[in-house]
C-alpha positions as CSV (number, residue, x, y, z in Angstrom):
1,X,107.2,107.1,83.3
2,X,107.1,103.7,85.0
3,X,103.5,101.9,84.3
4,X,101.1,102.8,87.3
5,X,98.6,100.7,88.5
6,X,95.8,102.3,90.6
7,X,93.7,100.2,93.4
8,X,90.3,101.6,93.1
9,X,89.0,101.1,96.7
10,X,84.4,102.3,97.9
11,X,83.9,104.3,94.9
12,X,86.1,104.1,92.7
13,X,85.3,100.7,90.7
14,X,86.4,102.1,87.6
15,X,87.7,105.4,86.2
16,X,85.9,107.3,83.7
17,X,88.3,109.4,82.1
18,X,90.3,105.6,81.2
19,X,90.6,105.3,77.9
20,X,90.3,101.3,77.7
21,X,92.5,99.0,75.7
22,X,91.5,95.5,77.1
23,X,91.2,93.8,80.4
24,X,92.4,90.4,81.5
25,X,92.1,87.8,84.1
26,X,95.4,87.0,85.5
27,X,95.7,83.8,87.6
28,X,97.8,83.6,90.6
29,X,99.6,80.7,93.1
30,X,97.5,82.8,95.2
31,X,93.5,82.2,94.0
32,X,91.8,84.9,92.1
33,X,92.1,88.4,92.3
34,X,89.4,90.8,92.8
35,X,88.8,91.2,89.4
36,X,90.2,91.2,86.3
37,X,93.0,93.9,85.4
38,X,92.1,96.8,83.0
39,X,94.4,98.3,80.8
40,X,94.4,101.5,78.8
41,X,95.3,105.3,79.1
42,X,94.9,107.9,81.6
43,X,96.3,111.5,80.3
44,X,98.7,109.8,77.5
45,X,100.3,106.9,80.2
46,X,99.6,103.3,80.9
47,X,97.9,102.2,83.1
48,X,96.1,98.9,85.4
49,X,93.3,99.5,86.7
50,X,92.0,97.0,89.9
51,X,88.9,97.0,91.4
52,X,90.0,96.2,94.9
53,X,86.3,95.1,95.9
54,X,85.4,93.6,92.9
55,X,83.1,95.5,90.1
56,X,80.6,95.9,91.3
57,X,82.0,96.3,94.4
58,X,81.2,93.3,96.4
59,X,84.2,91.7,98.7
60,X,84.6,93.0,102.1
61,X,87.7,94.2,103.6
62,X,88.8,91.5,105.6
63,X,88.0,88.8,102.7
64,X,90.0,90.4,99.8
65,X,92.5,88.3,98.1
66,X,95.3,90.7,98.6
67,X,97.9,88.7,98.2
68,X,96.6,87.5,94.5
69,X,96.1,91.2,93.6
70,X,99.3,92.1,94.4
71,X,100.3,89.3,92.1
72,X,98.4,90.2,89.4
73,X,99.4,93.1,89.3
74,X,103.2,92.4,89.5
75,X,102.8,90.0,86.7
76,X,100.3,93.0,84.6
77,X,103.7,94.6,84.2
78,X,102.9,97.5,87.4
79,X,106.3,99.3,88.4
80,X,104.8,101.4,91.1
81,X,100.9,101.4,92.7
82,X,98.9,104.1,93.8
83,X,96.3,103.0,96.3
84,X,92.6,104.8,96.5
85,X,91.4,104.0,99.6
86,X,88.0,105.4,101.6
87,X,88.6,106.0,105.4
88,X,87.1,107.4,108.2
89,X,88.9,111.1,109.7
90,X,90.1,111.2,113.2
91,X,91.9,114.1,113.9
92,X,90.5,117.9,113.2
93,X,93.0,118.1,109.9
94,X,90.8,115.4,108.2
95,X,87.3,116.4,107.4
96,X,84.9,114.4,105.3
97,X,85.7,114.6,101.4
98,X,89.4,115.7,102.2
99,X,92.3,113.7,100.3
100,X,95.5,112.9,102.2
101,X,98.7,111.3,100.9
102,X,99.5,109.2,104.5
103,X,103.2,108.1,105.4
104,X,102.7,106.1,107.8
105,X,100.6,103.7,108.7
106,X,99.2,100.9,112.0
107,X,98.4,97.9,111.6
108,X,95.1,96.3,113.7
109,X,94.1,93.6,111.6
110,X,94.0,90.4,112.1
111,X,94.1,86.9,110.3
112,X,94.3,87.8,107.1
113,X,96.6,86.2,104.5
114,X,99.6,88.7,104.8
115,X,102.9,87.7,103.4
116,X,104.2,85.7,100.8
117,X,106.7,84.3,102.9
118,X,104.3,82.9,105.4
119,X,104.9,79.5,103.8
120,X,108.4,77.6,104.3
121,X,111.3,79.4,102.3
122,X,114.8,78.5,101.8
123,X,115.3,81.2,104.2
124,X,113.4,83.4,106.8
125,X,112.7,86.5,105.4
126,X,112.2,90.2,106.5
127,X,111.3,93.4,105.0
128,X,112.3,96.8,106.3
129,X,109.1,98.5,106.6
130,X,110.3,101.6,108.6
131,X,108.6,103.7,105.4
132,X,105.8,101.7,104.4
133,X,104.6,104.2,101.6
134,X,107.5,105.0,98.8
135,X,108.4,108.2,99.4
136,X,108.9,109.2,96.1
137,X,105.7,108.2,94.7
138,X,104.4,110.3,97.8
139,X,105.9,113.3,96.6
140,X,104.8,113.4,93.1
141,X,101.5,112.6,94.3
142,X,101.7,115.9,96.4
143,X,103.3,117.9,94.1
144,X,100.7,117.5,91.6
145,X,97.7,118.4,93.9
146,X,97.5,121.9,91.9
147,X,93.8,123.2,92.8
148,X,93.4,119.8,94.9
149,X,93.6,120.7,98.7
150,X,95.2,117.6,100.8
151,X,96.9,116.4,103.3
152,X,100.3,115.8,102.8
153,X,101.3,113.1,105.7
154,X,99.2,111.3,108.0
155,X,99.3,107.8,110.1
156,X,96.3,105.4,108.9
157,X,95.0,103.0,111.3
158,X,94.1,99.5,109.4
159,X,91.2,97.9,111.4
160,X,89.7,95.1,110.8
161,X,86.1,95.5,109.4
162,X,83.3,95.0,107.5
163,X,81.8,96.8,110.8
164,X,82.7,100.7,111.4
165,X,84.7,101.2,114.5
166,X,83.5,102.3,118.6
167,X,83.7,105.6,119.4
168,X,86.3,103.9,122.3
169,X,88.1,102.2,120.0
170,X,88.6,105.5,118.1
171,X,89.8,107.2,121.3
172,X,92.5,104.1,121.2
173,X,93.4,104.8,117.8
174,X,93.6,108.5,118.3
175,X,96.2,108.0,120.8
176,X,98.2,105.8,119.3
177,X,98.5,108.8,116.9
178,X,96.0,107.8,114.1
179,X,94.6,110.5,112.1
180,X,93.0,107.9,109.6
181,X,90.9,104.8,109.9
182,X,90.4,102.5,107.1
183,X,89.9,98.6,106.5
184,X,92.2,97.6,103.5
185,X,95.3,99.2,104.0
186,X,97.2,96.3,105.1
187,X,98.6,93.5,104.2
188,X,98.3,95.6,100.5
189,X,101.2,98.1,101.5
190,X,103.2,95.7,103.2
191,X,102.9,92.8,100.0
192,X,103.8,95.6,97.7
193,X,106.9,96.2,99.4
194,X,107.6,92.3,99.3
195,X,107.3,92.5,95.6
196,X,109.5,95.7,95.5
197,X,107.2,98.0,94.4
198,X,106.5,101.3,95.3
199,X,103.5,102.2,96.6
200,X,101.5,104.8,97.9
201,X,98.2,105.5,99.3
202,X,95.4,108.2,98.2
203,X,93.0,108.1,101.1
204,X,89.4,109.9,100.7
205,X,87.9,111.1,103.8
206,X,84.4,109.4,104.1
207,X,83.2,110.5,107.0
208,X,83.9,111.6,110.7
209,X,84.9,108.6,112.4
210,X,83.0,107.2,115.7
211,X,82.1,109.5,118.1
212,X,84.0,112.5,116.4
213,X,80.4,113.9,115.0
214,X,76.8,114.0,116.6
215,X,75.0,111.0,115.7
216,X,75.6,107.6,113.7
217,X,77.4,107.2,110.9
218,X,75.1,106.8,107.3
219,X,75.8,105.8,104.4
220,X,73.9,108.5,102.4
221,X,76.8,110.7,104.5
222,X,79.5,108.4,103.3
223,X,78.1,108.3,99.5
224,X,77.6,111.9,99.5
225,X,81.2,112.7,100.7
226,X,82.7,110.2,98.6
227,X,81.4,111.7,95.7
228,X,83.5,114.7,96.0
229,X,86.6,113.2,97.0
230,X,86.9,111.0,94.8
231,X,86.1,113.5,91.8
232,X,88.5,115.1,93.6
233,X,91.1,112.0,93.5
234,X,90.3,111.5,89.5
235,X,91.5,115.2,88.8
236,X,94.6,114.3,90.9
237,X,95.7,111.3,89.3
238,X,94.8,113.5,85.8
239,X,97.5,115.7,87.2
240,X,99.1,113.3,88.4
241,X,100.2,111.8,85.0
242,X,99.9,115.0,83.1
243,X,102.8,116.6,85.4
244,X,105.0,112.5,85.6
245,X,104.9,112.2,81.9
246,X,108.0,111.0,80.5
């Protein structure tokens, strides 16, 4: 199997059932990543861990180095990424605490660092992005959902945070065709395609998004939620490597 590394996104700062080998700081042309990278075992595979807020989880959305994670990452030895990720549901099919596997994604962020070709190059360069998740890694994330109920597709709306979103704006994103909204989902997918590798998302339904429930949005609702999915998403990846192994 190639060597996974997982972006632990809200609640997930570090995996419990890792068996830990030894972490390291890995510096980048880039700055400093979120933290350093931990490495061990997760159901007999290797694996990086990242912390994509920092642990304890600290960084906001829109001030995360992604470009220097990515890097780390890359340079940790990762061959494909699997990207935990908390988000608000917008459509009916995506209640709080469900799991969906998106494949698609829009991006409404703004003036973050976002390529590493945004400097001058020898030449202008341009990824194909019509996929932005790998559509294999997709698949063998689904396919090992035995007992885990998802979502199997699903268009995530990148917004800019560290504030939740307007009930309008939600309206706006719902038709655009969103049935996600989270705050870190871009540039990570797109600077994981730059670095050519494949990547896919595990997004953990937080809560309702604006105006899709009665009242405002807590976070004892969004802690409570997140709970489940993401002991949910740990028994997934279990299965996940358990079902992928070599």
């Amino acid at each position: 199997m190639k060597t996974t590394a997982i972006i632990g996104g809200s609640g997930l700062t570090e995996l419990d059932s890792l068996t830990i080998s030894h972490e390291k700081e890995i510096p980048t042309p880039y700055g400093v990543p979120s933290a350093p990278c931990v490495f061990g075992d997760l159901a007999g595979q290797k694996i990086i861990f990242l912390a994509r807020h920092g642990n304890p989880h600290r960084i906001a959305p829109h001030k995360i180095n992604y470009r220097a994670n990515l890097w780390a990452l890359k340079e940790a030895g990762a061959e494909q990424i699997i990207a935990v990720a908390a988000v608000g549901g917008i459509t009916p099919q995506m209640p709080p605490a469900k799991i969906a596997i998106p494949d698609q994604l829009i991006d409404y962020s703004y003036g973050r660092e976002h390529s590493y070709f945004a400097e001058d190059t020898d030449a202008v360069q341009h990824i194909d992005f019509t996929a932005p998740y790998d559509e294999k890694l997709r698949q063998q994330l689904i396919n090992s959902a035995s007992g885990v109920a998802i979502e199997t597709n699903g268009v995530y709306a990148c917004t800019q945070g560290p504030r939740l979103e307007t009930a309008a704006e939600i309206l706006r994103l719902e038709r655009d065709g969103c049935d996600l909204v989270g705050m870190t989902g871009m540039p990570e997918a797109a600077l994981a395609r730059e670095l050519e590798i494949p990547y896919a998302c595990c997004a953990v339904v937080a809560n309702w998004a604006a105006g899709k429930a009665e009242g405002e949005i807590s976070m004892d609702e969004i802690m409570q939620n997140l709970e489940q999915g993401m002991a949910d998403t740990k028994l997934l990846l279990q299965q996940f490597f358990l079902a992928n192994k070599d």
